[in-house]
C-alpha positions as CSV (number, residue, x, y, z in Angstrom):
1,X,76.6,111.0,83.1
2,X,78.7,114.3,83.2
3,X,77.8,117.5,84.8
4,X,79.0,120.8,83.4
5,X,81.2,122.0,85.8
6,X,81.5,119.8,87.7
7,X,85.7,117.7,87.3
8,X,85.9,114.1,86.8
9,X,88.2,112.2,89.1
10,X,89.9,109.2,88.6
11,X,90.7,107.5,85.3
12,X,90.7,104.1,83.6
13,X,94.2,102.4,83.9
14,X,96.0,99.9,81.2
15,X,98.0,97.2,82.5
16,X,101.6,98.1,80.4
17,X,103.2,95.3,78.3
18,X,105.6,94.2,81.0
19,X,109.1,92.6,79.8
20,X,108.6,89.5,82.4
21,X,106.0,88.2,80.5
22,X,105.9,85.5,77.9
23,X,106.7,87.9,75.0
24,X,103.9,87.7,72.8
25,X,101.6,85.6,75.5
26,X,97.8,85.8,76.2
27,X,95.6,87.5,78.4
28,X,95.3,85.9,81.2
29,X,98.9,86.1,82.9
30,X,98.4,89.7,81.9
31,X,95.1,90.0,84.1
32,X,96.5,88.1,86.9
33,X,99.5,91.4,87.3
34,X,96.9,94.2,86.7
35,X,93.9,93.3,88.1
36,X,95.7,93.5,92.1
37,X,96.6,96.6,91.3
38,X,93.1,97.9,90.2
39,X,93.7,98.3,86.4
40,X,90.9,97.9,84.1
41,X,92.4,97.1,80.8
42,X,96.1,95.5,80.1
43,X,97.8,96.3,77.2
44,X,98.9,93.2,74.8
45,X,101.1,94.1,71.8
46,X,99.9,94.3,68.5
47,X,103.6,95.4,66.2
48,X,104.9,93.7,63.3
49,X,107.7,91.3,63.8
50,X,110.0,92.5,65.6
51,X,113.1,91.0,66.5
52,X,115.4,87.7,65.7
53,X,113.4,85.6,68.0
54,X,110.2,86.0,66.9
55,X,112.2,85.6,63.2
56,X,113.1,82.4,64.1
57,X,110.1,81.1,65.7
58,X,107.2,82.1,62.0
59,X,110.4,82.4,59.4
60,X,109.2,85.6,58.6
61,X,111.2,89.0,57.9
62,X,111.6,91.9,60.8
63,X,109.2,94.2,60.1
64,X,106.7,91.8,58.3
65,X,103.0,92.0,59.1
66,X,101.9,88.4,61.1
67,X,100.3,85.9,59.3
68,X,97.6,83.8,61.0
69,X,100.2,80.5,61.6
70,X,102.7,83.5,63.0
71,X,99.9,84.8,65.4
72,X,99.4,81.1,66.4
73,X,102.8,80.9,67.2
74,X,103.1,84.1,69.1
75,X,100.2,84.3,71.4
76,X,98.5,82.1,73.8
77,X,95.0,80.9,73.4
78,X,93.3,80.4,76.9
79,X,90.3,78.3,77.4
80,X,88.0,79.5,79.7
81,X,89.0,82.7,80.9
82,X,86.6,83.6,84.3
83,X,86.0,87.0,82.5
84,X,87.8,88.3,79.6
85,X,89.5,91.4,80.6
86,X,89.5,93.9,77.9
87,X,92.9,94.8,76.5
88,X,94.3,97.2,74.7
89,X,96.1,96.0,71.3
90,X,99.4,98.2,70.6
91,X,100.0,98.5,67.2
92,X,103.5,98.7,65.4
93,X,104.8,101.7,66.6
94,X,107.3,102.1,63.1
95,X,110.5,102.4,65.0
96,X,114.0,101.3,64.4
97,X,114.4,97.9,65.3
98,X,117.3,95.3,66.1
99,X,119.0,94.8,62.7
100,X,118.3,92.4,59.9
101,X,121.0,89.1,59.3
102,X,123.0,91.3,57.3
103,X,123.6,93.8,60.1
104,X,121.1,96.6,58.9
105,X,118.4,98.4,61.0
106,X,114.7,98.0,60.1
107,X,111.9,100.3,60.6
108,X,108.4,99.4,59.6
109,X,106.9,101.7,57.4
110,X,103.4,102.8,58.7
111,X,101.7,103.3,55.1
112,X,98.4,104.7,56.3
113,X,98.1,106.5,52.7
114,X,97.7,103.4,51.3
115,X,94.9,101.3,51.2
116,X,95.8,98.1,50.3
117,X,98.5,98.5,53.5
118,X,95.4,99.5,56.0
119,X,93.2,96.3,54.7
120,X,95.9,94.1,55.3
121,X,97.0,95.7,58.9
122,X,92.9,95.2,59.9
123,X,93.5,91.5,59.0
124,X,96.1,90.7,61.0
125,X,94.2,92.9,63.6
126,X,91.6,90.8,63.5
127,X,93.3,87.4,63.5
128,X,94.9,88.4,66.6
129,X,91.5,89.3,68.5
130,X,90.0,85.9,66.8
131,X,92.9,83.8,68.0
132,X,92.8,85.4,71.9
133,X,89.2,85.1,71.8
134,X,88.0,88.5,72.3
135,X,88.5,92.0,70.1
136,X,90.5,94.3,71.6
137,X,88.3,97.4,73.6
138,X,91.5,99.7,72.5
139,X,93.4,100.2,69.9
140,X,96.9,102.2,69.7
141,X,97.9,103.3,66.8
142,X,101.4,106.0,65.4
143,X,101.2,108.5,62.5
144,X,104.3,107.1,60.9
145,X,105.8,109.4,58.2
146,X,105.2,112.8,56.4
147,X,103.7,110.9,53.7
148,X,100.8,109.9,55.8
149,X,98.3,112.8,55.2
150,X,95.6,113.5,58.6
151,X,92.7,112.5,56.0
152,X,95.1,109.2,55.5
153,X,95.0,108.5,59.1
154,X,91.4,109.5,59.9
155,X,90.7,107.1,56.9
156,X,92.6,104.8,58.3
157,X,90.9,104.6,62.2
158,X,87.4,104.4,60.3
159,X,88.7,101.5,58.2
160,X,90.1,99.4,60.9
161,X,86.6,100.5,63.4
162,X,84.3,99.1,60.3
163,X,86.7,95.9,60.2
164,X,86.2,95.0,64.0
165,X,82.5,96.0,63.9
166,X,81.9,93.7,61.0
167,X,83.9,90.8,62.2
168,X,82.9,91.0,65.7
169,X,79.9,93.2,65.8
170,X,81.5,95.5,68.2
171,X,83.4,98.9,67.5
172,X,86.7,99.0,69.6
173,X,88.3,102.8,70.6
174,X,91.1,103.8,68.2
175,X,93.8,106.4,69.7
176,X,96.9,108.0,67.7
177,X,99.7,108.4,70.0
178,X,101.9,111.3,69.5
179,X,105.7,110.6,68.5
180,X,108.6,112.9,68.6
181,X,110.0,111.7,64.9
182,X,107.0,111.3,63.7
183,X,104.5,112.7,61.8
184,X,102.3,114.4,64.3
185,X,104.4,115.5,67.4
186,X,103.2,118.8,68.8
187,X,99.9,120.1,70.0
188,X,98.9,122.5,66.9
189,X,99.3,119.1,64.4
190,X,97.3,117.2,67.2
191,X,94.9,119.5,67.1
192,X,94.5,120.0,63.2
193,X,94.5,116.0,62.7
194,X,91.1,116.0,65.3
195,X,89.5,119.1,62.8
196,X,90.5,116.9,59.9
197,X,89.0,114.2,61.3
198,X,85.9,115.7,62.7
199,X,85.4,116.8,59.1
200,X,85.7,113.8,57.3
201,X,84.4,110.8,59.3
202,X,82.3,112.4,62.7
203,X,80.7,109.4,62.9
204,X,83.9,107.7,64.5
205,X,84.5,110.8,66.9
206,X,82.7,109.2,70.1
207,X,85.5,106.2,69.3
208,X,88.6,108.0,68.4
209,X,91.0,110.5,70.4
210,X,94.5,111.0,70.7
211,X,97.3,109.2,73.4
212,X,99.3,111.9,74.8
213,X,102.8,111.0,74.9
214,X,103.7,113.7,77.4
215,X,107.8,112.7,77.2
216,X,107.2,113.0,73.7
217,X,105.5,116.1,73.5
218,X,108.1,118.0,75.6
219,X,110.9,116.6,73.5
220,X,110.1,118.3,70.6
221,X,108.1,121.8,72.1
222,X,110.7,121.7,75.3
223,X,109.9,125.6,76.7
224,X,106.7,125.6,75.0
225,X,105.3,122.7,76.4
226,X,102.5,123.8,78.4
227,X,101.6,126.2,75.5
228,X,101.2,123.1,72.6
229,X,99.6,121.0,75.5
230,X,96.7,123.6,75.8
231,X,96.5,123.4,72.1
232,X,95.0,120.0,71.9
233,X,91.4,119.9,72.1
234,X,90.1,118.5,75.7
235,X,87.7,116.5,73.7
236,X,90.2,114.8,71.7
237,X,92.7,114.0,74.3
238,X,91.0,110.2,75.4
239,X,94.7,108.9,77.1
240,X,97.9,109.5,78.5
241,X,101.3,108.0,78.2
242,X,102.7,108.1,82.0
243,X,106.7,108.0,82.3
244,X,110.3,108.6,82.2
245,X,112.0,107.3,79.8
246,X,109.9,104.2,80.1
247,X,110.3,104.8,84.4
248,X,108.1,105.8,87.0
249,X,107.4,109.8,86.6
250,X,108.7,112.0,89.2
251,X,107.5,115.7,90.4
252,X,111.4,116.5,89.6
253,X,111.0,115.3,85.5
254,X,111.3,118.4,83.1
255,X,107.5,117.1,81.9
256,X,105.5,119.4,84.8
257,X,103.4,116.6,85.5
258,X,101.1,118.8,87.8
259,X,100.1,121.0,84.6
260,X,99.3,118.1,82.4
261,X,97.6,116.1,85.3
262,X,95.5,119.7,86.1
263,X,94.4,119.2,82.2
264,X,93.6,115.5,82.7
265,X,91.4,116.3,85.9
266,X,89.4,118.8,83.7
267,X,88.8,116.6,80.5
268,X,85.2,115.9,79.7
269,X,85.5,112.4,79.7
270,X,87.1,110.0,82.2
271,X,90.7,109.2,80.6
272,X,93.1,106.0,79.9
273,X,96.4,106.1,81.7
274,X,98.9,103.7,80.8
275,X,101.7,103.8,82.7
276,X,104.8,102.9,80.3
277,X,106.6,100.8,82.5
278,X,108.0,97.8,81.2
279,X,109.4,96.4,84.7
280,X,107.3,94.9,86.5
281,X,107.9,95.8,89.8
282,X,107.5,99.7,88.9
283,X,103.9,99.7,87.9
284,X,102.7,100.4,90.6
285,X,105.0,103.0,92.3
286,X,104.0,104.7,88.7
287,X,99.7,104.3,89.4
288,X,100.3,105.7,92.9
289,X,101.9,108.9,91.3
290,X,99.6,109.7,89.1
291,X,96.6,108.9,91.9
292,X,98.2,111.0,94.2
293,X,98.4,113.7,91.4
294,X,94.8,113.2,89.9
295,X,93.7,113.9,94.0
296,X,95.8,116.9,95.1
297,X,94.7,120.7,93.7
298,X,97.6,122.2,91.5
299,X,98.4,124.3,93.9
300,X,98.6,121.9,96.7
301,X,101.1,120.4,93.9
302,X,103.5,122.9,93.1
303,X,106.4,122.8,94.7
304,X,106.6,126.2,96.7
């Protein structure tokens, strides 16, 4: 229950997909980092193929979406898990990956104006939450290219939602994260996705929001950071991407953590932070910072 007026402290942390474990892997050796350090998701990716390895473990193409025997290959099944933590599924992001045999880079193209592309990326979606034995309570997902309309993508999070409600009976959270080269990267196109979304489908509204990618953001708005942030709409801003360059933040970054952090405290709902910290032995240092900024007052923050 949420009082008007009153700020909600704290927020729900996800677990990042750490490099030390078993690429693809399964849940549980996942729960067994986050849960010491009070997380209450972890993240588990959900991309496309992505480099030579997993090409040489299915025999399918860089870039390819995973068929069920590829999935099975990928991921760990666990038998009896005490309680299955609930996990966040990361979707292919659509960036340039390692290059292809002959020496060319691949990107996956994120084809959210196409149907056909969006049934086929809920399938494999589903497959993987079959094969790990739970849904996933998240889902994260990128905007891809300018062909990608906001209607297409709205479209898009109701589709895969319908998909996981009918094949599991339960309707996971969908989030769009921001990306600097992609097609929605600053606060106004944020902000005009949510009305095109709240226009077409507002029955999904309770389940979708947007991942702020706060490195991202400030990478293409720079001086006018603070000016897009405020442009997003507090009731569509559900997560937050927390690093450096994929390192713990720091009060010294040119992202003024204390300003987006003073816009976190005031959301209307309690929020997702994932700290994007793929070494393991940085997680933590990175939840620390952002508890010790979700405690202070700005003002107590700013440096004098």
């Amino acid at each position: 229950m949420v009082w008007s007026g009153c700020h909600m402290l704290g927020a729900d942390y996800i677990y990042p997909n750490v490099t030390e474990v078993a690429r693809r892997g399964g849940l549980l050796e996942r729960w067994c980092l986050a849960e010491p350090l009070g997380c209450t998701y972890i993240e588990v990716p959900g991309d496309f193929i992505k480099n030579k390895t997993e090409v040489e473990r299915t025999g399918q193409d860089i870039g390819s979406m995973l068929t069920r025997s590829s999935i099975e290959e990928l991921y760990q099944q666990e038998a009896d898990l005490p309680r299955l933590p609930g996990y966040s599924l990361h979707t292919e992001p659509g960036i340039p990956r390692r290059r292809d045999p002959h020496g060319r880079q691949v990107k996956a193209d994120l084809r959210w104006h196409d149907p056909e592309w969006v049934i086929a990326l809920g399938d494999m979606l589903l497959e993987i939450g079959d094969f790990l034995g739970a849904p996933p309570a998240i889902i994260e997902i990128h905007p891809g290219g300018r062909k990608n309309s906001h209607a297409d993508i709205a479209a898009g999070m109701h589709a895969l939602i319908a998909a996981h409600q009918s094949a599991f009976g339960v309707e996971p959270r969908i989030l769009l994260e921001n990306h600097r080269d992609q097609n929605i990267s600053t606060g106004n196109q944020m902000r005009a996705f949510w009305e095109t979304l709240i226009t077409h489908h507002p029955e999904i509204v309770r389940l979708a929001g947007i991942a702020l990618d706060p490195g991202h953001l400030h990478a293409v708005t720079r001086e006018d950071f603070l000016q897009s942030l405020r442009r997003i709409p507090p009731e569509a801003l559900r997560s937050i991407h927390v690093h450096t360059n994929l390192r713990p933040p720091s009060i010294t970054d040119d992202v003024p953590w204390p300003e987006v952090f003073s816009a976190i405290r005031d959301l209307p709902e309690r929020p997702y932070i994932k700290p994007v910290i793929y070494q393991k032995n940085k997680v933590a240092e990175a939840i620390d910072f952002c508890e010790g900024m979700l405690a202070a007052p700005l003002k107590e923050r700013l440096p004098a």
